[in-house]
VMD Tcl script that builds the backbone (N, CA, C; Angstrom):
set m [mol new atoms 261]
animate dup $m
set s [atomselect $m all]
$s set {name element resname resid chain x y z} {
  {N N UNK 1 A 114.614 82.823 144.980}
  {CA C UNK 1 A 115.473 83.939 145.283}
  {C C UNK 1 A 114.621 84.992 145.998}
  {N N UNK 2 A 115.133 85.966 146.959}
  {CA C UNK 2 A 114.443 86.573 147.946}
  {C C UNK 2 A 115.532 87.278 148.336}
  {N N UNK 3 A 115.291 88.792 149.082}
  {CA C UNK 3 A 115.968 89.475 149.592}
  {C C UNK 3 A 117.079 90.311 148.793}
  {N N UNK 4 A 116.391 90.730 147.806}
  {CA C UNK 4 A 116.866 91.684 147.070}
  {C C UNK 4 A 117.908 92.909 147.045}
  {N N UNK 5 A 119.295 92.805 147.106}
  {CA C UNK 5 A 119.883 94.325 147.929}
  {C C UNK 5 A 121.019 94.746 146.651}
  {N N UNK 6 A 121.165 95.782 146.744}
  {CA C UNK 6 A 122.133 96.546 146.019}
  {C C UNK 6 A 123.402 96.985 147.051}
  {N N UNK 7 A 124.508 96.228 146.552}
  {CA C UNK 7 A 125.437 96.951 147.869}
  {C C UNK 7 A 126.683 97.733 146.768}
  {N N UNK 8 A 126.850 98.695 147.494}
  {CA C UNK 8 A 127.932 99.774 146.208}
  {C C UNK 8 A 128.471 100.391 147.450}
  {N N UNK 9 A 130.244 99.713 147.472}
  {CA C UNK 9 A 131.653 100.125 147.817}
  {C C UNK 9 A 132.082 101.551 147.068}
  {N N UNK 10 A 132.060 102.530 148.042}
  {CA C UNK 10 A 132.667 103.962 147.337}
  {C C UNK 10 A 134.355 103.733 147.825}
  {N N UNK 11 A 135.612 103.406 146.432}
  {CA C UNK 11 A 136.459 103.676 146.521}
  {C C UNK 11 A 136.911 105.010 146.423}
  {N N UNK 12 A 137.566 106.065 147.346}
  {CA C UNK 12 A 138.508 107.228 146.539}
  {C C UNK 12 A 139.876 106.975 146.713}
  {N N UNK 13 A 140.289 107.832 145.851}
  {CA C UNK 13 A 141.607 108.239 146.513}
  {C C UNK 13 A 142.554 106.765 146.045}
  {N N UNK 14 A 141.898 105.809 144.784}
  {CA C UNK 14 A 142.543 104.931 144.989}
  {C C UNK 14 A 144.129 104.714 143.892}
  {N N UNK 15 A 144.875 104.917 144.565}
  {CA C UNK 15 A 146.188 104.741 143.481}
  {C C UNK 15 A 146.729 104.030 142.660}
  {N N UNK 16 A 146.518 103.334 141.211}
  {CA C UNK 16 A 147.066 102.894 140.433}
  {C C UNK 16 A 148.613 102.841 139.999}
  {N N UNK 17 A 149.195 101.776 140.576}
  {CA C UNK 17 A 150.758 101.981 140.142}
  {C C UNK 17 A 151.074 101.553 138.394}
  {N N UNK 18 A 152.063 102.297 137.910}
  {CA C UNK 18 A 152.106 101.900 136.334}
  {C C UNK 18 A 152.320 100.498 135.950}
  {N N UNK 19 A 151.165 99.799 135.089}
  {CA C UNK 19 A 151.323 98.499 134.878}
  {C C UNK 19 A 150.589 97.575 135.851}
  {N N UNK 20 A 150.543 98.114 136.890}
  {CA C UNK 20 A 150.266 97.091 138.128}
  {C C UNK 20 A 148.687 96.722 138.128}
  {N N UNK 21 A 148.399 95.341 138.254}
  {CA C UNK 21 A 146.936 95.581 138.791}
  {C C UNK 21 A 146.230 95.892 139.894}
  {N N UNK 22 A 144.853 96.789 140.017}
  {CA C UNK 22 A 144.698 97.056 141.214}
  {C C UNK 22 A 143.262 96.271 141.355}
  {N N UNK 23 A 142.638 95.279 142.934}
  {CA C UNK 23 A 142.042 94.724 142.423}
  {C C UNK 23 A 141.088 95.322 144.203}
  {N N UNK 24 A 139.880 95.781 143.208}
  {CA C UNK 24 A 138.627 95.856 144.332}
  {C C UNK 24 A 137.246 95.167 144.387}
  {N N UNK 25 A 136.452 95.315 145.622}
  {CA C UNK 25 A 135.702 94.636 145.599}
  {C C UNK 25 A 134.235 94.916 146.465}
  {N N UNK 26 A 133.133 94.901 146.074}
  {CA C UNK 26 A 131.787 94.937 147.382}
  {C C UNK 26 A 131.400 93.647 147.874}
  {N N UNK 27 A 131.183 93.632 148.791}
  {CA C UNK 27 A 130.926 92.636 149.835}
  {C C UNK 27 A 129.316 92.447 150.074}
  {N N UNK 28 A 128.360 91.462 149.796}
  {CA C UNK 28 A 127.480 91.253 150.206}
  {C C UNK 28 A 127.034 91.348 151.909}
  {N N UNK 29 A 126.147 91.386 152.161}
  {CA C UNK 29 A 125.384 90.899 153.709}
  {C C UNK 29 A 125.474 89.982 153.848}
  {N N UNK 30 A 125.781 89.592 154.901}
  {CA C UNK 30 A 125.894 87.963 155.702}
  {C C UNK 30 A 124.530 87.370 155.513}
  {N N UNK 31 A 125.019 85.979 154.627}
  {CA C UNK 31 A 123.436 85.338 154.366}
  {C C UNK 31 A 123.054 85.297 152.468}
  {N N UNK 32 A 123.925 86.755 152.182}
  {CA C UNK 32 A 123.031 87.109 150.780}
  {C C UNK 32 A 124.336 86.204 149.837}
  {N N UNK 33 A 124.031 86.283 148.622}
  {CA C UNK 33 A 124.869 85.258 147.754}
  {C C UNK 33 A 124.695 86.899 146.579}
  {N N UNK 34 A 126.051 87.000 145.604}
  {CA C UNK 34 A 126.036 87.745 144.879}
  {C C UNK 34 A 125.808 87.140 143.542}
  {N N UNK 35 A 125.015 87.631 142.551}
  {CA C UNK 35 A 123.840 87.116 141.843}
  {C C UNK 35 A 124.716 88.265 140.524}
  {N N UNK 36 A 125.493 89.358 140.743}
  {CA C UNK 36 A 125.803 90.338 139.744}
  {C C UNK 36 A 126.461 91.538 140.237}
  {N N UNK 37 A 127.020 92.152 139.085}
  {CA C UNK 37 A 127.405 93.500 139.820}
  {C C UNK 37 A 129.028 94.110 138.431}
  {N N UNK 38 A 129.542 95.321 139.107}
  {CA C UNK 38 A 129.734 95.708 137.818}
  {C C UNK 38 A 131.043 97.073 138.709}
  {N N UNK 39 A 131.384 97.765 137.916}
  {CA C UNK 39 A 132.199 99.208 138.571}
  {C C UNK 39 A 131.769 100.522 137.411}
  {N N UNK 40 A 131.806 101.464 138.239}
  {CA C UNK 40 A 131.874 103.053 137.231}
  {C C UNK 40 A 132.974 103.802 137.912}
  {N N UNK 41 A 134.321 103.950 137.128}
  {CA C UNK 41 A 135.062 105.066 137.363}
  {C C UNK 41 A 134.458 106.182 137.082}
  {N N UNK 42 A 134.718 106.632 138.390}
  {CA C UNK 42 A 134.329 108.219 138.900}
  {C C UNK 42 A 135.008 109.267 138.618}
  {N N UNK 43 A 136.102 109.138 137.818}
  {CA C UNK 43 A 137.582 109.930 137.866}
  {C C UNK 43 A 137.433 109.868 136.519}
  {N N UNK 44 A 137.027 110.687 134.773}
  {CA C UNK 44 A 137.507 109.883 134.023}
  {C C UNK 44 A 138.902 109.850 133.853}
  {N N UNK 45 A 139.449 108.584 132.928}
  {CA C UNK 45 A 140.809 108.707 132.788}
  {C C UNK 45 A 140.784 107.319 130.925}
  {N N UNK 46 A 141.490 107.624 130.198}
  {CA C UNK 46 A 141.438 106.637 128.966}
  {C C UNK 46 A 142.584 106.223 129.474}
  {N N UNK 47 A 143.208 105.683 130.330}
  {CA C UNK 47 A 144.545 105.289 130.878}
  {C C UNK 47 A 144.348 103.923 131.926}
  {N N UNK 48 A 143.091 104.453 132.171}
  {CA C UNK 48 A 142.654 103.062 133.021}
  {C C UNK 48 A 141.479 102.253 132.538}
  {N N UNK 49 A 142.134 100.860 132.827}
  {CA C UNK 49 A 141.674 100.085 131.803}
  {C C UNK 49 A 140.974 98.576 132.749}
  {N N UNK 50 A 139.816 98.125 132.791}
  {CA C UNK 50 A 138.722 97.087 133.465}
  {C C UNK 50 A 139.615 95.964 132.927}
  {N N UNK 51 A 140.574 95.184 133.433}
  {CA C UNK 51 A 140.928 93.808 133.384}
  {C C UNK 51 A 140.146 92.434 133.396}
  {N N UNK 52 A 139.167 92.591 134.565}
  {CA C UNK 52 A 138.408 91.571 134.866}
  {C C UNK 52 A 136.689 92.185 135.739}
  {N N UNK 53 A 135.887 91.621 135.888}
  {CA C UNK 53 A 134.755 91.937 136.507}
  {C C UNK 53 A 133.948 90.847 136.895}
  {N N UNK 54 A 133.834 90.132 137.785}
  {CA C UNK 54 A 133.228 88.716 137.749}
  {C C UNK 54 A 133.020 89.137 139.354}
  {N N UNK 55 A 131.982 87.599 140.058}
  {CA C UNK 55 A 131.888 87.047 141.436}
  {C C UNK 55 A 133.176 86.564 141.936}
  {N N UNK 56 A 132.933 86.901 143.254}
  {CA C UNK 56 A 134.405 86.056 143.915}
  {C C UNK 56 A 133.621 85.292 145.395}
  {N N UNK 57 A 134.001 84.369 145.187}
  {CA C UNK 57 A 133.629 83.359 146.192}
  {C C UNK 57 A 132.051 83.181 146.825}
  {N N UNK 58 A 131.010 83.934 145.835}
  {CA C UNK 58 A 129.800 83.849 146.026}
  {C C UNK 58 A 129.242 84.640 146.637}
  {N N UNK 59 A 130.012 85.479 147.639}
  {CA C UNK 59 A 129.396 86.289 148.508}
  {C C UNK 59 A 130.057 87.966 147.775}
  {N N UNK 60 A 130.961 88.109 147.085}
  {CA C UNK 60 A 131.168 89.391 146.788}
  {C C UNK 60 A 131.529 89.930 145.227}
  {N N UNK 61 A 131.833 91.069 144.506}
  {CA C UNK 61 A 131.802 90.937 143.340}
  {C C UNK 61 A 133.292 91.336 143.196}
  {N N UNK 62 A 134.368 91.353 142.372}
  {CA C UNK 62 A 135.864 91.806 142.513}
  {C C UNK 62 A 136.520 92.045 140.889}
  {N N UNK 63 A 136.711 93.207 140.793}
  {CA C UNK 63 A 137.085 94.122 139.932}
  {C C UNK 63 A 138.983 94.153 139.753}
  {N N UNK 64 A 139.585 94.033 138.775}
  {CA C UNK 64 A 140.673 94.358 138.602}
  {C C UNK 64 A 140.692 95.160 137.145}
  {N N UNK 65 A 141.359 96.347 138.034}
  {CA C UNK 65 A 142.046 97.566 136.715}
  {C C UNK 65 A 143.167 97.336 136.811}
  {N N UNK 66 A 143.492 98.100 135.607}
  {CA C UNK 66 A 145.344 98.384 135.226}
  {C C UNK 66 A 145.488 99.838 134.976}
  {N N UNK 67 A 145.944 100.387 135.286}
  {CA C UNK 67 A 147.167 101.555 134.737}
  {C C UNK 67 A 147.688 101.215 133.628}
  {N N UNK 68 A 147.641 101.639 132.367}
  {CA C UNK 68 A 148.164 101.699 131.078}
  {C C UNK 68 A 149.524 102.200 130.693}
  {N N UNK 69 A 149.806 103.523 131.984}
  {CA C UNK 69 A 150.828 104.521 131.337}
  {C C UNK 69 A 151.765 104.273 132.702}
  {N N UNK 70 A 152.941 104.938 132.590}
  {CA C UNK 70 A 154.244 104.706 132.766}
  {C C UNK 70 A 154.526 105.554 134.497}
  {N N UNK 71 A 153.144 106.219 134.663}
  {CA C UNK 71 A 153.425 107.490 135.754}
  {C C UNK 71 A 152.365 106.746 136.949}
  {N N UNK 72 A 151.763 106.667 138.010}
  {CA C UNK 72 A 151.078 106.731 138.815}
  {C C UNK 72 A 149.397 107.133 138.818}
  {N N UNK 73 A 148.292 106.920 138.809}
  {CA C UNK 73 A 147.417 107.522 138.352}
  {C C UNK 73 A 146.678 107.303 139.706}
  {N N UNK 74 A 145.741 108.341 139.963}
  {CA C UNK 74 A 144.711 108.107 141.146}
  {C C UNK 74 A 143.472 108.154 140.469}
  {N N UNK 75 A 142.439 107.319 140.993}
  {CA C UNK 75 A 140.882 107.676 140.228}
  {C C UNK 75 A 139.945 107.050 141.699}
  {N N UNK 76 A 138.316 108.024 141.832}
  {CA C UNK 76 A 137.371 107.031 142.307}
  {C C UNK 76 A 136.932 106.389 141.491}
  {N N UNK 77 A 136.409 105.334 142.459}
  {CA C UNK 77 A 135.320 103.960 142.075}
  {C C UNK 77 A 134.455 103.399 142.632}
  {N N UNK 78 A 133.182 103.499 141.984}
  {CA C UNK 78 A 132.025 102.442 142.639}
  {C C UNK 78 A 132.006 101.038 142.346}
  {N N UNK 79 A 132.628 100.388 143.261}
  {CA C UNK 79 A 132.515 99.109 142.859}
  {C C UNK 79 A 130.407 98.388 143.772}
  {N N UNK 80 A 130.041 97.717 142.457}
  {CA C UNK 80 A 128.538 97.332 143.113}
  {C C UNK 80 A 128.623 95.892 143.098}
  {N N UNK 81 A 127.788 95.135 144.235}
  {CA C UNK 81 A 127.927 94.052 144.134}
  {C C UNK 81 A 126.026 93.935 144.275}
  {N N UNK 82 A 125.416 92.743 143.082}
  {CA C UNK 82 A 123.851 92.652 143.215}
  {C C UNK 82 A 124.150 91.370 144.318}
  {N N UNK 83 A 123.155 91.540 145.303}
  {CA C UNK 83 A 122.716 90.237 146.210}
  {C C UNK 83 A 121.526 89.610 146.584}
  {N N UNK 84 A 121.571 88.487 146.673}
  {CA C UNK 84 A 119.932 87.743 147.019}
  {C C UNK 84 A 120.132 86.629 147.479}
  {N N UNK 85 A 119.331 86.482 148.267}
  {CA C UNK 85 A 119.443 84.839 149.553}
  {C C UNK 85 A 118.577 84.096 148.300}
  {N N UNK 86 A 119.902 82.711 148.186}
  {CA C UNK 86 A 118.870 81.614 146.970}
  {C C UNK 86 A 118.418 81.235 148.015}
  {N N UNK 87 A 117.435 80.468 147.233}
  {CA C UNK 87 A 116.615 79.448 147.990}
  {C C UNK 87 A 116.546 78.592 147.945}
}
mol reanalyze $m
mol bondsrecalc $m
mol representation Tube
mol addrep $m
C-alpha cells in the first residue's frame, strides 16, 4: 500500500426530507482504492440519525442518514473518504 491521501467532501446546506434517506459520499483520486472513512455532522441535530457508513465500489466511501422527525431538517457534513493505491 502506497500513496496515502485523506479526501473530505464538505456537504452544506444539505436537506433531509422526513423519514427519507439521504445518501452521500467522497470520492477518491483516480488510481487510489478507499481503504476507510467515516462522516461528522456539522449542524448538531439528535433528529438525525447515521443509517449506514461503509465503501462503495472501492473507489469511494457512502454515508446514508435519516431524518427521524416529521418536518424537514437541513444540516452540514463532512463526509471523508481514507485512500491508498494497493499494490
Amino acid at each position: 500500500m502506497s500513496g496515502y491521501v485523506v479526501v473530505e467532501s464538505l456537504k452544506t446546506d444539505v436537506t433531509l426530507p422526513p423519514t427519507d434517506p439521504v445518501t452521500l459520499s467522497a470520492s477518491c483520486p483516480v488510481g487510489k482504492n478507499v481503504i476507510g472513512g467515516g462522516v461528522e455532522l456539522l449542524t448538531p441535530s439528535r433528529n438525525i440519525l447515521l443509517q449506514d457508513s461503509h465503501p462503495h465500489g472501492g473507489t469511494a466511501w457512502r454515508v446514508t442518514l435519516v431524518n427521524r422527525v416529521n418536518n424537514p431538517a437541513t444540516a452540514d457534513f463532512r463526509v471523508t473518504a481514507i485512500c491508498a493505491t494497493l499494490d
